[in-house]
C-alpha positions as CSV (number, residue, x, y, z in Angstrom):
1,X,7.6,-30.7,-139.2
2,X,10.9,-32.3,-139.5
3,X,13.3,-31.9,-136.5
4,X,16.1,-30.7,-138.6
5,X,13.8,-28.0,-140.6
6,X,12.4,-26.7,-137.3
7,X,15.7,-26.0,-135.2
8,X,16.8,-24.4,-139.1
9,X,14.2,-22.3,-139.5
10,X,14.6,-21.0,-135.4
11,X,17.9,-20.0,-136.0
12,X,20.1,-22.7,-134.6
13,X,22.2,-23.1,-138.0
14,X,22.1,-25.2,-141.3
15,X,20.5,-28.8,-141.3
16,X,24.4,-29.8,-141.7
17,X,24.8,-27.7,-138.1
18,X,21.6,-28.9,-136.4
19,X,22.9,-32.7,-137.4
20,X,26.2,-31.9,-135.1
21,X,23.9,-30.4,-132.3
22,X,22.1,-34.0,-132.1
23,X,25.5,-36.1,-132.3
24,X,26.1,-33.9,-129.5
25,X,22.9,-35.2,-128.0
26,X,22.1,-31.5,-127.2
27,X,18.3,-31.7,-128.5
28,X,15.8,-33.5,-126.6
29,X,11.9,-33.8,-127.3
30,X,9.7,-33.7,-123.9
31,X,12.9,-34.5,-121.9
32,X,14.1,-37.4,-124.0
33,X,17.1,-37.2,-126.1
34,X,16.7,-37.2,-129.9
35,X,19.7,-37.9,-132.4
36,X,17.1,-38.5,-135.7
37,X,16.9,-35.4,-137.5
38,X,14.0,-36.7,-139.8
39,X,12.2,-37.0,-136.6
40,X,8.5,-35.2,-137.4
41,X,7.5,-32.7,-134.1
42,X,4.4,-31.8,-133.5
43,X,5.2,-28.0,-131.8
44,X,1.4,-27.6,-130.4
45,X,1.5,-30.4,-128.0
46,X,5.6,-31.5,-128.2
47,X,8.7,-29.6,-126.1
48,X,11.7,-29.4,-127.8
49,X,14.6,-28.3,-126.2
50,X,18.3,-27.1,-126.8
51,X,20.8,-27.3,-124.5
52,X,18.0,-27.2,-122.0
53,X,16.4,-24.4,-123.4
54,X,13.1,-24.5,-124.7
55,X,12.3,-23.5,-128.2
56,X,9.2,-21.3,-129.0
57,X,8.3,-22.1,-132.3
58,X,7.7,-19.4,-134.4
59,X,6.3,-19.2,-137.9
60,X,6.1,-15.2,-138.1
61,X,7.6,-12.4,-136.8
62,X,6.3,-8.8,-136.2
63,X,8.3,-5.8,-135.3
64,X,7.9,-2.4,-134.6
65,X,10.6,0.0,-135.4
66,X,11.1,3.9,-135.0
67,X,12.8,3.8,-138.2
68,X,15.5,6.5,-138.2
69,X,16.5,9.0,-141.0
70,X,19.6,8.0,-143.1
71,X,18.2,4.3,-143.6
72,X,15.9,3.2,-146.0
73,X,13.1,0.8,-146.6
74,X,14.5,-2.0,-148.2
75,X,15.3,-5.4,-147.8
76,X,19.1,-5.1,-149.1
77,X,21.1,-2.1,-151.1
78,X,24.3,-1.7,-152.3
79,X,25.0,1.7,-151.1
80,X,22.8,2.7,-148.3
81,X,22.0,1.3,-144.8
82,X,18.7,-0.9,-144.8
83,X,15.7,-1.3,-142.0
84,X,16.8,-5.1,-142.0
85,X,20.4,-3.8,-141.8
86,X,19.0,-2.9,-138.3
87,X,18.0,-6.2,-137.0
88,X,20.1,-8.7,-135.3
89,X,20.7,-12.2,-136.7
90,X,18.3,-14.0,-135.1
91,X,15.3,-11.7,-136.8
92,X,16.8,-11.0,-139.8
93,X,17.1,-15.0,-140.0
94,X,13.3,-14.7,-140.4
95,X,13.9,-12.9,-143.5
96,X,11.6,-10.5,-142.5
97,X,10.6,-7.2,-144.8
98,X,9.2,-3.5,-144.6
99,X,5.8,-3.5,-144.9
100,X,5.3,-0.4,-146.9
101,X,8.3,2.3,-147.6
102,X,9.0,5.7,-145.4
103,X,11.4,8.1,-147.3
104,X,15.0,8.0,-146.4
105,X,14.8,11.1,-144.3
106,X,11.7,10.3,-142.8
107,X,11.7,9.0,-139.4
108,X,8.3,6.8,-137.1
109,X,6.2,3.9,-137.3
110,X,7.8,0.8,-139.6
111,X,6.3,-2.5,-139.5
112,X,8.5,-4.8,-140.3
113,X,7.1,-8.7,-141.1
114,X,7.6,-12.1,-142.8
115,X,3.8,-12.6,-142.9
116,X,3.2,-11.7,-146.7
117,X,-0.8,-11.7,-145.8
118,X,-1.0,-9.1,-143.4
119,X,1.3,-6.7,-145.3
120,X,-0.7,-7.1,-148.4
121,X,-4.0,-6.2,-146.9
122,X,-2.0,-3.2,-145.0
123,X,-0.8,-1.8,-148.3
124,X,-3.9,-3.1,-150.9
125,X,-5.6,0.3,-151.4
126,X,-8.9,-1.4,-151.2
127,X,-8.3,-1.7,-147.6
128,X,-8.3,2.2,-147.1
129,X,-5.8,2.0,-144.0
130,X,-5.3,5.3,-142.2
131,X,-1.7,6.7,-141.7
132,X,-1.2,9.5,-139.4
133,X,2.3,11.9,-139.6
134,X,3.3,14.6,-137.9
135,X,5.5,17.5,-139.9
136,X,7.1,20.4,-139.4
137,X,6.3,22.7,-142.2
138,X,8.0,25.7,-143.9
139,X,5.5,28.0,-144.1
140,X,2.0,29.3,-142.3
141,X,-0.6,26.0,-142.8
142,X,-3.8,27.5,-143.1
143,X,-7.8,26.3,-142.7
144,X,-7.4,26.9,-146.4
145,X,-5.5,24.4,-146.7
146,X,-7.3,22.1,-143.9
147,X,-9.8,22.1,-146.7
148,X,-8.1,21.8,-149.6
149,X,-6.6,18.4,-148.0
150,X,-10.4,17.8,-147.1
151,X,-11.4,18.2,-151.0
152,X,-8.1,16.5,-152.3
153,X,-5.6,18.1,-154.1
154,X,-4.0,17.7,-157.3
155,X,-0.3,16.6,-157.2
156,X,2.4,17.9,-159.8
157,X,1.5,15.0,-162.3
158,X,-1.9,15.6,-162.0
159,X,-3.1,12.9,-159.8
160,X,-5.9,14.2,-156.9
161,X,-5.4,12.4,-153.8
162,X,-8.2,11.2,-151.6
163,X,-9.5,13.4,-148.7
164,X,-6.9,13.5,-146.3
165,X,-7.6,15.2,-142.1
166,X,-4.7,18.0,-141.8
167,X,-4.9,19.0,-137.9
168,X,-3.0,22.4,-137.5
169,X,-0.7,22.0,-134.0
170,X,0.7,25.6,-134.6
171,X,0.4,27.9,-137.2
172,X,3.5,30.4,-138.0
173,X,6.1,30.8,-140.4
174,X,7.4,27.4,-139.3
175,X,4.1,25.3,-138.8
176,X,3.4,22.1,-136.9
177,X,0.5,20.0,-138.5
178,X,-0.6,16.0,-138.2
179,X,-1.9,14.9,-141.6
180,X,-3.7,11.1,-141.8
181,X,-4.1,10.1,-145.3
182,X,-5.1,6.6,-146.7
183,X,-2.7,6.6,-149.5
184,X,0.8,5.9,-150.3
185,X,1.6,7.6,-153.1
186,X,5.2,8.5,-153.8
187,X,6.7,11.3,-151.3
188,X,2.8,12.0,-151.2
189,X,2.6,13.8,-147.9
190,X,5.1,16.4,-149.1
191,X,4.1,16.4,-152.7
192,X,0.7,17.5,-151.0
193,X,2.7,20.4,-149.1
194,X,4.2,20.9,-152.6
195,X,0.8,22.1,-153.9
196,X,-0.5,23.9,-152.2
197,X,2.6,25.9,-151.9
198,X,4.6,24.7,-148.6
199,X,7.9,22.5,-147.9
200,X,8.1,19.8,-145.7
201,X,11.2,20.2,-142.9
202,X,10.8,17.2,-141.0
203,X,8.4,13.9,-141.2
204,X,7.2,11.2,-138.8
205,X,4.7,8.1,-139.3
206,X,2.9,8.5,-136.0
207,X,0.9,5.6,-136.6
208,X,-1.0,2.8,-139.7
209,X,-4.1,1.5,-138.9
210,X,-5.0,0.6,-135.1
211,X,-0.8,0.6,-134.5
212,X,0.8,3.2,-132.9
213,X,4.3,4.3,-132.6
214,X,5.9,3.3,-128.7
215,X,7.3,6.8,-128.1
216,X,9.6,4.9,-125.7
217,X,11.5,3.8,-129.2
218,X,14.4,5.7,-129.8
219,X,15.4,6.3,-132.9
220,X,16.9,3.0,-134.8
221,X,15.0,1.1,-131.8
222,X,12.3,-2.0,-132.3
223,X,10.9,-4.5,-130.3
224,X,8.4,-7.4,-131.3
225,X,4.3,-6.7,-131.5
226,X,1.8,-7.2,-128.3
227,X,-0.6,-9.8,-128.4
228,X,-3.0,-7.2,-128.6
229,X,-1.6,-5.0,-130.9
230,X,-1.6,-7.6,-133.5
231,X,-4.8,-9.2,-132.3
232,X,-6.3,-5.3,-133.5
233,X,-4.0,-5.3,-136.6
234,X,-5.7,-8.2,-137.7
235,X,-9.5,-7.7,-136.7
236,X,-9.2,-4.8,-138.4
237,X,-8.2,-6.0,-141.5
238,X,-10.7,-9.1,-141.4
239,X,-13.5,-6.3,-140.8
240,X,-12.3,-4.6,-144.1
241,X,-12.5,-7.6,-146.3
């Protein structure tokens, strides 16, 4: 890859910006200084450096966030605050996206990407990837409903979801359940509350696929993917193909 495209693409400015860097004979390749910006790098086996400071190459990024409520799952929007909205500069220079949508007033588990793969085969419904929430319902969740969710039920335009696992926490006239679905239907986990006659209060993505939410997230918090978190992301999806 060029020199000029690399130290772009990482974030240190235009090609116009990364051309002053090198007159300023800040960039150096394995300890020698470099003022060609058409210079090809090989990143596997070649250091570069700015200012001393050694640049990881990366392609992709992946990010987990605890998405918060008030802030939805877009890349951009007039009106409202975005995920990406969220991120600083350096990762939203990735031009990273959502993988996927949670409501506006939903809060958990957001993946957030530049690797257009891996979200596709997340979100392609041939892959059947499992999405656990937890909900505070309005209204006394019964086994009756456990195996209506079982079964599948029929939404208000008619559509019958797939078998979903509804784990009852606490039954009352507030209830707490966990729901995992492999689906993402519109609002489909309260639409499903919907039918079977019962409101969704509160919702949280506890987890999609093999990832889990880091409870240690506070709200509006991310940080990048383990090895081995993305390691299982992936060998999961290869196993599904």
């Amino acid at each position: 890859m060029r020199l000029d495209k690399l130290l772009a693409n990482m974030g240190f400015g235009s090609r116009k910006e990364v051309k002053q860097l090198l007159k300023q004979k800040a960039v150096t390749i394995d300890g020698e200084i470099v003022k060609d910006a058409s210079i090809h790098v090989n990143t596997e086996v070649q250091q570069v450096s700015v200012f001393g400071e050694i640049v990881q190459y990366t392609e992709f990024i992946y990010l987990m966030m605890n998405k918060p409520p008030g802030v939805i799952s877009a890349t951009e929007d007039s009106y409202d605050q975005t995920v990406i909205d969220l991120l600083d500069p350096l990762a939203q220079h990735f031009k990273p996206f959502p993988v996927g949508r949670l409501d506006k007033d939903t809060e958990g588990l957001l993946l957030i990407t530049n690797d257009g793969q891996l979200a596709h085969n997340l979100l392609s419904p041939k892959k059947h990837v499992p999405k656990t929430y937890y909900a505070l319902i309005d209204g006394e969740v019964t086994e009756e409903d456990v195996e209506a969710f079982k079964i599948g039920v029929e939404l208000d335009d008619g559509y019958v979801t797939k078998p979903g696992k509804l784990v009852i926490l606490k039954s009352d006239k507030e209830s707490e359940i966990e729901l995992t679905i492999q689906e993402g239907k519109f609002h489909q986990v309260k639409r499903m509350f919907e039918s079977v006659g019962k409101k969704v209060t509160y919702l949280k993505r506890l987890s999609m696929g093999s990832l889990k939410l880091d409870e240690r997230l506070a709200l509006g918090e991310y940080r990048e993917l383990t090895e081995e978190e993305l390691d299982l992301l992936q060998e999961n999806n290869k196993k599904k193909e």
